[in-house]
N, C-alpha and C positions, 0 to 999 in steps of 0.2 A: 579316308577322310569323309567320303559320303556316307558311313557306315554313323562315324562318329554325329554327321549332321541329323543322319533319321533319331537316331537315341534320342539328342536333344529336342528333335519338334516332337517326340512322345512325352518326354518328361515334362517338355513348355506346359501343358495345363493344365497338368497334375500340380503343379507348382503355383500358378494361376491360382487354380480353385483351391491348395492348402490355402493360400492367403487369405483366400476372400473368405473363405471359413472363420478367419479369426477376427476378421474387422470387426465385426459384432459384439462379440465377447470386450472387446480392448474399448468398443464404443461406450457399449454397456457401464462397462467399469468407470471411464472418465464422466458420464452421465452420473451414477451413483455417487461418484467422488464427487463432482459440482451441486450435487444435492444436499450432500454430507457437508460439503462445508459451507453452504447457504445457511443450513439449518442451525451447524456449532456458532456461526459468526451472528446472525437472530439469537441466538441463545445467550449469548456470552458465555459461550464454552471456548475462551479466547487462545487454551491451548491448543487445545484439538482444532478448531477454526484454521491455529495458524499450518500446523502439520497437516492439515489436507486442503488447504491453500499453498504451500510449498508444495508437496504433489503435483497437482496439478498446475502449476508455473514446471514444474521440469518437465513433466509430460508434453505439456503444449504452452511451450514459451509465448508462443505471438499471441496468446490471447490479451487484451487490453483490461479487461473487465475481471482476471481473476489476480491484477496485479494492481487493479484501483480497490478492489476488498483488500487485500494485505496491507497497502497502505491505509485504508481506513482504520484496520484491523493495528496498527503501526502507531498510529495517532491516539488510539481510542487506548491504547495501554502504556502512550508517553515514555512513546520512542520515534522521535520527530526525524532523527536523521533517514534510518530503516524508513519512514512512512514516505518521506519526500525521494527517496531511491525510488520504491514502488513507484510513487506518481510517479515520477519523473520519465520510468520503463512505462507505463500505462499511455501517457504523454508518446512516448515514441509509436508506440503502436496507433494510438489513436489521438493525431494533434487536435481532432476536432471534438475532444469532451471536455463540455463545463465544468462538469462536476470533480474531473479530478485537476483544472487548471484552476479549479476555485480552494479544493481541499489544500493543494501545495502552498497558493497565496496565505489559506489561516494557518497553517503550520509555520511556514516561514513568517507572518507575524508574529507567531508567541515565542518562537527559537531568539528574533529579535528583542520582544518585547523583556524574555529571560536574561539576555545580555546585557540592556540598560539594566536591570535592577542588580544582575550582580555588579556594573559599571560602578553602579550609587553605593550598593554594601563593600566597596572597596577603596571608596573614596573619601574624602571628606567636606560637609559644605564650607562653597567658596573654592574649591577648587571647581575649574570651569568643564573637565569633564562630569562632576559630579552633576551638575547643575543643570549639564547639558544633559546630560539622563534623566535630570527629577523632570524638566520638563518633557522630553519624548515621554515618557514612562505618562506623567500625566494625561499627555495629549493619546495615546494609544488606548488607557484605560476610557475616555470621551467616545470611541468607538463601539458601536452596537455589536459586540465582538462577546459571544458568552466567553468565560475564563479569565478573560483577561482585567483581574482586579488581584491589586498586591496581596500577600497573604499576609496572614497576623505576623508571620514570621519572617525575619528577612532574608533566612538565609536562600530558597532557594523557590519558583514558581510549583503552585498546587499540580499535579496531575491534572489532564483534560479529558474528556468524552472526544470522539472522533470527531473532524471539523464538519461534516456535513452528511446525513444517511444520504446516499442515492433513490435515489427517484425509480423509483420502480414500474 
């Protein structure tokens, strides 16, 4: 037994020190990756953006800030649900940012604003849900809100830009 215990404190910080040998390398790399997808998500290189955005959410879940880019990243390619998940995880991590308690509010207004209009292309006027859509629909478009204005077409809301760059 005490034979057993010396092996173990010689091998303790050999073990130790492999480790600490590789935090660097592993730091390195998720530094590189956070640069990397700074720079595809600036670029609107929206795939690659989003593939070293995922990366880095599995590597390091708790970060706040690389799951309020996905969601912007989410919004800006008009995928509202996917973008208000992100917030939503960005939110858990950090209740205390504007920016992404502001991004979810304009997402979930245009997610809205898309259901009255499909509400009205499904209706007829004089039926009072219809009516009750042309007016919210109305009153939503009165909002200093970029996007939100009907498109030529009724069937379904334009594509949007991401509800707000962050603040740098």
């Amino acid at each position: 037994m005490k034979r057993l215990l010396q092996r173990l404190l010689l091998l303790l910080p050999m073990l130790l020190l492999s480790g600490c040998a590789m935090l660097p390398a592993q730091h390195g790399n998720l530094y590189d990756m956070q640069r990397d997808a700074r720079a595809a998500y600036e670029g609107n290189e929206n795939e690659r953006a989003e593939k070293l955005l995922l990366g880095l959410a599995r590597e390091v879940p708790n970060d706040a800030e690389t799951w309020f880019y996905l969601g912007n990243l989410y919004a800006r390619t008009n995928r509202p649900d996917e973008a208000v998940d992100a917030y939503q995880k960005s939110l858990m991590l950090n209740r205390g940012d504007p920016r992404a308690w502001h991004n979810l509010g304009i997402v979930r207004l245009r997610q809205a604003w898309a259901a009255f209009i499909r509400t009205a292309d499904l209706t007829h006027p004089g039926n009072p849900l219809h009516d009750k859509a042309e007016a919210l629909i109305g009153a939503m478009e009165k909002m200093p809100l970029e996007g939100l204005k009907r498109p030529a077409s009724p069937a379904a809301p334009a594509a949007h830009a991401a509800p707000g760059e962050p603040k740098k």
